[in-house]
Backbone bond lengths (Angstrom), bond angles and torsions (degrees), N, CA, C in turn:
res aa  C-N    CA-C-N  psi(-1)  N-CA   C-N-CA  omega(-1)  CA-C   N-CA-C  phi
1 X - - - 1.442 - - 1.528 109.14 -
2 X 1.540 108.92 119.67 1.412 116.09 -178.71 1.920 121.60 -88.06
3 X 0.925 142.92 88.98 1.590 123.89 -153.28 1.383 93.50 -114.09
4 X 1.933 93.64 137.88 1.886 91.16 -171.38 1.473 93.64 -106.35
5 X 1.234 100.46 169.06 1.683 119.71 -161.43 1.770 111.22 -133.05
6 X 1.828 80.33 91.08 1.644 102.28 162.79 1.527 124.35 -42.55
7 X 1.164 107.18 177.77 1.532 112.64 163.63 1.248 87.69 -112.62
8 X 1.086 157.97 -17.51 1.578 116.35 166.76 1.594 108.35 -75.98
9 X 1.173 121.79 0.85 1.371 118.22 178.50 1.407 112.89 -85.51
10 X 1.524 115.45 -39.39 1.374 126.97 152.17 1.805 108.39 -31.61
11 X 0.975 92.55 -73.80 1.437 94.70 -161.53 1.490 116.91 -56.57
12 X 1.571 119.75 -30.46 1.351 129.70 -178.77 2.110 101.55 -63.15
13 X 1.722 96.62 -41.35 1.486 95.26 172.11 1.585 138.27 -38.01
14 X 2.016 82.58 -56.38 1.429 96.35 170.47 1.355 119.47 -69.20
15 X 0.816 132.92 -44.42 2.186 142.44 160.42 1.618 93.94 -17.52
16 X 1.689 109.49 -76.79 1.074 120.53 -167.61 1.887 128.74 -60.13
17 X 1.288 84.99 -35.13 1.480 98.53 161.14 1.562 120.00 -55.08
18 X 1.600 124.26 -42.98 1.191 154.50 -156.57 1.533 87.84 -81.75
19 X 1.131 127.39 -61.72 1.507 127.76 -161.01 1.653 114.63 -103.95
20 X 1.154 101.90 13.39 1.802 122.06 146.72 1.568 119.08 -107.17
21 X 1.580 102.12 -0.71 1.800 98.22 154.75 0.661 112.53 100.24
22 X 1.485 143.09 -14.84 1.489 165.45 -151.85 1.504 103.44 -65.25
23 X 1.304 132.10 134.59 1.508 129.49 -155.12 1.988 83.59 -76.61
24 X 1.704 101.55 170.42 1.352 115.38 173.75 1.684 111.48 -57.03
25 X 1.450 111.25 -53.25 1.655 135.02 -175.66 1.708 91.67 -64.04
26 X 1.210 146.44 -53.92 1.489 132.23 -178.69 1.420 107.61 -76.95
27 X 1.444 145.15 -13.85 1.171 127.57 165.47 1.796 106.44 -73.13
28 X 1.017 110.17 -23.62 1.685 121.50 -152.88 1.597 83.85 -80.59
29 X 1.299 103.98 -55.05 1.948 94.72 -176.06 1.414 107.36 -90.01
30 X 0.967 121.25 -26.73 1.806 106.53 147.22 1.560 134.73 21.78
31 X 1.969 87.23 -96.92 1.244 149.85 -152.03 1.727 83.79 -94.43
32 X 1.430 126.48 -87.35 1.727 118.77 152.77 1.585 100.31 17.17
33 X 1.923 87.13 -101.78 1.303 101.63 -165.60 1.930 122.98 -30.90
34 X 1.409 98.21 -58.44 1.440 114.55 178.55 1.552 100.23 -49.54
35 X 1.001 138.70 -88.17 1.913 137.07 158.42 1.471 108.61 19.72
36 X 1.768 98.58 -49.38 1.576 110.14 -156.57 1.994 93.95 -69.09
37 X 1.285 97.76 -59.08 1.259 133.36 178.54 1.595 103.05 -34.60
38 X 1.441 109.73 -72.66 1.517 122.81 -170.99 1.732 102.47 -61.30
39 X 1.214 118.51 -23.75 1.766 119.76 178.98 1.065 89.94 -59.80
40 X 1.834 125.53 -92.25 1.425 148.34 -179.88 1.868 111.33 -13.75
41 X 1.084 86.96 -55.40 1.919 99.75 173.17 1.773 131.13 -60.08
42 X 1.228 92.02 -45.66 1.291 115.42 178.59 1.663 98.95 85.17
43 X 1.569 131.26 41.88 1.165 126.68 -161.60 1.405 149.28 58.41
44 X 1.637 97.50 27.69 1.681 110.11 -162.60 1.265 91.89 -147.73
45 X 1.720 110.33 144.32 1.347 119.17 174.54 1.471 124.69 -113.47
46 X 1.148 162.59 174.61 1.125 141.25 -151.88 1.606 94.48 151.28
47 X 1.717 115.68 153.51 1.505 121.07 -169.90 1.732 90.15 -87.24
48 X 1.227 134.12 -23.67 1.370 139.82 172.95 1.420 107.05 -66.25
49 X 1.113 120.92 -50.14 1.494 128.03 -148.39 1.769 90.02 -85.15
50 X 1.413 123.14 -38.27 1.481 132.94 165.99 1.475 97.01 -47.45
51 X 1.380 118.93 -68.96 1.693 121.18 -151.14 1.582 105.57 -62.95
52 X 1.611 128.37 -32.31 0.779 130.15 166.06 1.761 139.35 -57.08
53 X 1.187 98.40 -33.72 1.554 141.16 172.56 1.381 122.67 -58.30
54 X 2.142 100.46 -59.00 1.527 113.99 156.25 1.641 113.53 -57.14
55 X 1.507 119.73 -39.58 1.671 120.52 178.38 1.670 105.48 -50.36
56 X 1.386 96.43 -70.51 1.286 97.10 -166.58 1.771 125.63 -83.53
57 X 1.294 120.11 19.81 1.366 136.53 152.44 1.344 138.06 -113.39
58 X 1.480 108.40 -14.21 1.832 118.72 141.77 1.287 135.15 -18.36
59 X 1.301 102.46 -61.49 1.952 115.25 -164.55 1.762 91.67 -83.34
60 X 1.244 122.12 -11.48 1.524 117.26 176.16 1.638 120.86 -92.41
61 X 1.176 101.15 153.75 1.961 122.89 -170.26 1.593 92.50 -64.91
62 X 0.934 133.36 165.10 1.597 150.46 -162.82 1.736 107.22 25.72
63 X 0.741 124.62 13.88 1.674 126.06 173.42 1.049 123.05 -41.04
64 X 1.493 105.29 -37.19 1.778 108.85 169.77 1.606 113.50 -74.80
65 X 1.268 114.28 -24.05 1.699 119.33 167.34 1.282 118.69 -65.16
66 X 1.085 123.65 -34.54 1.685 154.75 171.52 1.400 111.60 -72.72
67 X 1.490 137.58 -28.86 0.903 110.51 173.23 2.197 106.51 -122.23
68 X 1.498 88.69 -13.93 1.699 71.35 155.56 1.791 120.02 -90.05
69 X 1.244 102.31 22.07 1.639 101.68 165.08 1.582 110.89 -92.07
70 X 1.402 90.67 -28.28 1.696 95.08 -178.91 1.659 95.97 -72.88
71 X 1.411 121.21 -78.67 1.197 112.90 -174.31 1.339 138.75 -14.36
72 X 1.577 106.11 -38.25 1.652 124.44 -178.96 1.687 90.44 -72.32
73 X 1.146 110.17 -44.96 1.727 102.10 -178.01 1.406 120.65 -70.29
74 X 1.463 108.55 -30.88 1.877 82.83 -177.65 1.784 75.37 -101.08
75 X 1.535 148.95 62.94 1.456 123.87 128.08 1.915 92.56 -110.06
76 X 1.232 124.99 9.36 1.194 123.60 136.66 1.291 148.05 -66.12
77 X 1.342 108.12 -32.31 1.615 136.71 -179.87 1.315 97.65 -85.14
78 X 1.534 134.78 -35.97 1.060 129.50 -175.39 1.970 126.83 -85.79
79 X 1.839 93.71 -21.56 1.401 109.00 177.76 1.845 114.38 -86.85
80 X 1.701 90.22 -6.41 2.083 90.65 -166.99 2.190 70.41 -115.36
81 X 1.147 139.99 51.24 1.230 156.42 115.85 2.212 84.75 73.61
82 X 0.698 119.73 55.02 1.172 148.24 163.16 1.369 148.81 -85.98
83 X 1.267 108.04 -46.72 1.688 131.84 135.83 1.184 99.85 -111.04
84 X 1.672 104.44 171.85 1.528 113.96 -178.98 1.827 103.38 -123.74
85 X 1.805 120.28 15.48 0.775 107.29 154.46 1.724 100.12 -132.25
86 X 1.741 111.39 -171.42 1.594 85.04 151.39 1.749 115.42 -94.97
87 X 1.294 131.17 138.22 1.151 125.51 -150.46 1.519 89.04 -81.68
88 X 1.320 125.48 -68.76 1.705 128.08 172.39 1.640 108.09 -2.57
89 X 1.094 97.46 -69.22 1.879 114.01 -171.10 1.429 91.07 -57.88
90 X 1.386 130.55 -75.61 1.388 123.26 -177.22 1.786 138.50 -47.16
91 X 1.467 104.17 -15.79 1.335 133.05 174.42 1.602 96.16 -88.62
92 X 1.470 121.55 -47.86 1.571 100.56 -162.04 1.613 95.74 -98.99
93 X 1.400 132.47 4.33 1.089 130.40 159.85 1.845 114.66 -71.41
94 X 1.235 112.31 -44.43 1.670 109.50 166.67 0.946 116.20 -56.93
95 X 1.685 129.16 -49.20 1.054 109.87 -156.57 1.577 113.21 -94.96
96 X 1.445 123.31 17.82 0.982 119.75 178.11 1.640 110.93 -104.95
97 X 1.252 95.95 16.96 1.458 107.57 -166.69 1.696 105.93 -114.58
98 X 1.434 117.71 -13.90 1.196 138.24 -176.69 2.001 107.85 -104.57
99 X 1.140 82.23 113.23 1.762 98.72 158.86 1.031 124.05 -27.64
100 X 1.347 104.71 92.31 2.165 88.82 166.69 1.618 135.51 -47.35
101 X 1.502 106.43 -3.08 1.132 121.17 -156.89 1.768 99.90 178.26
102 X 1.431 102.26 132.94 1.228 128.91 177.82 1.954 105.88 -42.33
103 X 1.146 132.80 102.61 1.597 118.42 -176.34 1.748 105.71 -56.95
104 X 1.290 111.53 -14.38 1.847 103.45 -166.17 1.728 87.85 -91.16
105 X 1.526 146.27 -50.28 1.248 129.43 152.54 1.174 133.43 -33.06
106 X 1.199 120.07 -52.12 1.245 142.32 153.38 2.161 125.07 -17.60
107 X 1.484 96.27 -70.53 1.399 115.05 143.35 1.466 131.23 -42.87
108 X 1.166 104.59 -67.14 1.494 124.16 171.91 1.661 114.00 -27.33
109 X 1.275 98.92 -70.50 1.187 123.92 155.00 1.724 129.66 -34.54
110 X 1.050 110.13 -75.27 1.651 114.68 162.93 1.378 106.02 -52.88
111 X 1.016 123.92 -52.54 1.880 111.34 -177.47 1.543 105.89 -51.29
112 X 1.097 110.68 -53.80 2.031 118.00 -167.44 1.552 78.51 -67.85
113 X 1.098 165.96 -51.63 1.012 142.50 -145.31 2.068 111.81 -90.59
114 X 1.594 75.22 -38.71 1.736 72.80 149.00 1.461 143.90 -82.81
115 X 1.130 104.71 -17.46 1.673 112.27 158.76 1.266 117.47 -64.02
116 X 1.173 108.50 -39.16 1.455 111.94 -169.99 1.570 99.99 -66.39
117 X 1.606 123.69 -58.17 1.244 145.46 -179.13 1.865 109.93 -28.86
118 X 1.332 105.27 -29.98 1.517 135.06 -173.78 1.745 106.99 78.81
119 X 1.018 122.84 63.70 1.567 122.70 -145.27 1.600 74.68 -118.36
120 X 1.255 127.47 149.34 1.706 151.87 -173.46 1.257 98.17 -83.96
121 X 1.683 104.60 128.30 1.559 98.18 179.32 1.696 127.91 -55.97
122 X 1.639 107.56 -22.95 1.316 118.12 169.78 1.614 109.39 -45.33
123 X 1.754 117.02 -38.34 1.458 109.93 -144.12 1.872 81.72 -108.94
124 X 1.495 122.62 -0.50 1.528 106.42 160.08 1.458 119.29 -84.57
125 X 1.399 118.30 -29.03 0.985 143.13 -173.46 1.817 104.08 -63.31
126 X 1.516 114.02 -44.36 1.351 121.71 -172.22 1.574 98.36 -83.99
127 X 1.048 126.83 -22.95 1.791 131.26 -158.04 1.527 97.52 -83.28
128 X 1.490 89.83 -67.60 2.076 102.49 175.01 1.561 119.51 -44.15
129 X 2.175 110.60 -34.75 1.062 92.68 172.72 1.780 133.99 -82.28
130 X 1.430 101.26 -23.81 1.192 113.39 157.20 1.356 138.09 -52.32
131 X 1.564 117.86 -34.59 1.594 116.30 164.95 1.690 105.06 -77.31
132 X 1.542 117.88 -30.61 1.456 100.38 157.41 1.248 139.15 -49.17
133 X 1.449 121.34 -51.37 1.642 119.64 141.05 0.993 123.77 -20.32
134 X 1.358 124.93 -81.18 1.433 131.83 -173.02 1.967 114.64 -48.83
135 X 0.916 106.81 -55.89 1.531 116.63 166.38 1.433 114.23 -57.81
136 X 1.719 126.99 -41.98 1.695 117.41 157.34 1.807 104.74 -60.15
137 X 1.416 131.85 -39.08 0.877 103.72 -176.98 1.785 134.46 -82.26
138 X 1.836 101.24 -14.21 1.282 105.50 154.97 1.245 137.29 -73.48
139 X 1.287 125.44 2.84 1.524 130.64 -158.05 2.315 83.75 -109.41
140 X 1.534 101.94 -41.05 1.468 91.37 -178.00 1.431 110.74 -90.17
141 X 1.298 118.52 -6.72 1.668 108.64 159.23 1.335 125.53 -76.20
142 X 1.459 107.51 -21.34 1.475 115.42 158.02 1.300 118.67 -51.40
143 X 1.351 101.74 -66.11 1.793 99.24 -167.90 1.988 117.65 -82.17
144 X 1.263 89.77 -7.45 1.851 86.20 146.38 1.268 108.73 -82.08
145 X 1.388 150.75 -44.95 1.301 134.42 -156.42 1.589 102.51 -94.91
């Protein structure tokens, strides 16, 4: 679900922002932030158009200001019954659930680096099996939580 984003929707934000108390200086970068957001977007919100958004505003300085400004907005979008989840929360819930990196590259990688290191095949053999552990035990702490 793609939802485009009026300026009267803007403005209902800021209202709402206003009468949840929100200091003058955090509505002001807010609204900023969202600007930043609504450029990047082209005025449309979407759990894609988020995931893309988190990619390409990561590697940047205030990013965490930038994207809990968004957050406050879609748990806005979600309280004026607009989405039916908050999409933010659901976007940074996937992707924290996804590999930055393939674990079998990943491995691959650490072994050649231990060969190289001159490390005894006994002590690659014990290393590799241990991040296997650790990775069986993150994959089932996941799906309990």
């Amino acid at each position: 679900m793609t939802l485009s984003l009026t300026p009267k929707l803007i403005d209902s934000y800021c209202l709402w922002l206003q009468n949840h108390q929100y200091q003058s200086n955090t509505v002001r970068n807010y609204l900023q932030d969202l600007k930043t957001y609504l450029n990047f977007s082209q005025n449309q919100i979407s759990e894609e158009i988020i995931t893309k958004y988190f990619e390409a505003i990561s590697p940047k300085n205030n990013s965490s200001r930038y994207l809990a400004s968004l957050s406050t907005f879609c748990q806005f979008l979600l309280d004026q019954h607009l989405t039916e989840v908050n999409l933010y929360k659901r976007v940074k819930k996937q992707l924290s659930r996804q590999p930055s990196m393939d674990t079998k590259k990943l491995l691959i990688q650490y072994q050649s680096f231990l060969l190289k290191d001159n490390k005894s095949s006994l002590t690659i053999k014990n290393y590799l099996n241990d991040i296997h552990q650790y990775f069986d035990w993150l994959k089932s702490y996941e799906i309990r939580n």
